[in-house]
C-alpha positions in Angstrom: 12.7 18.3 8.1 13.1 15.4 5.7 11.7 13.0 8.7 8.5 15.1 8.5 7.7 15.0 5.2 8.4 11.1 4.9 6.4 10.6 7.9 3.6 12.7 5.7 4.2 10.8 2.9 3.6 7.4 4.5 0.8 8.8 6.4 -0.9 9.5 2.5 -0.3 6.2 1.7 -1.6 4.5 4.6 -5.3 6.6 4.4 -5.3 6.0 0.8 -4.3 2.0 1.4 -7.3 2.3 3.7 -9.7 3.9 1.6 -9.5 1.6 -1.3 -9.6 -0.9 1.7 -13.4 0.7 2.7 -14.6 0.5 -1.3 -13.3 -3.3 -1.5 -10.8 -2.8 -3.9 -8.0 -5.0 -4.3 -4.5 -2.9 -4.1 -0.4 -4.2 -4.5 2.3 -2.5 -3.0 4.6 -1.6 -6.1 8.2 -0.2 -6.5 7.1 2.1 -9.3 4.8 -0.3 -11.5 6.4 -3.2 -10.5 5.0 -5.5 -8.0 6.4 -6.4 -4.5 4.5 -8.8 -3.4 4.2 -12.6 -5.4 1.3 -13.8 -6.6 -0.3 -10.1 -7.2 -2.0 -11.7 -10.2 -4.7 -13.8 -7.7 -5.7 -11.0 -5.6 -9.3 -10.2 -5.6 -9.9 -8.9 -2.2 -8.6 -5.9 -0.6 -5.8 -5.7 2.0 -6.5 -6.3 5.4 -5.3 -3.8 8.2 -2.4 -6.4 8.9 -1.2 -6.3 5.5 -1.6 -2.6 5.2 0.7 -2.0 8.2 3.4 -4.9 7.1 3.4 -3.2 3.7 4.1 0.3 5.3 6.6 -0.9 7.4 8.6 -3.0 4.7 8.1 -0.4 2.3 7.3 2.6 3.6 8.2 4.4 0.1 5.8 2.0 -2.0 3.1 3.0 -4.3 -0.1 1.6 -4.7 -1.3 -0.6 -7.8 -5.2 -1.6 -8.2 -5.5 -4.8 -9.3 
């Protein structure tokens, strides 16, 4: 039963990954507040699907931080 929900939980993150992804919006993954990618400070575009599915796979428990 734990397997389901995480699977849900990743599955919220990835739509809403790709819907600040549709309104251009430049997103970080984050371990609570804290960045997990370098260099979050010079993003100014949003994710591409590639990044979006490498972040989800690395850190399928992430949350998201706007930049």
């Amino acid at each position: 039963m734990q397997q389901v929900n995480e699977n849900e939980q990743r599955e919220k993150i990835r739509e809403a990954l790709y819907r600040y992804q549709k309104r251009d919006l430049p997103v970080m993954p984050c371990n609570g507040k804290i960045p997990l990618i370098k260099s979050w400070q010079n993003r100014n575009a949003p994710p591409t699907d590639t990044e979006i599915e490498g972040w989800l796979e690395k850190w399928p428990d992430m949350n998201i931080g706007l930049v």
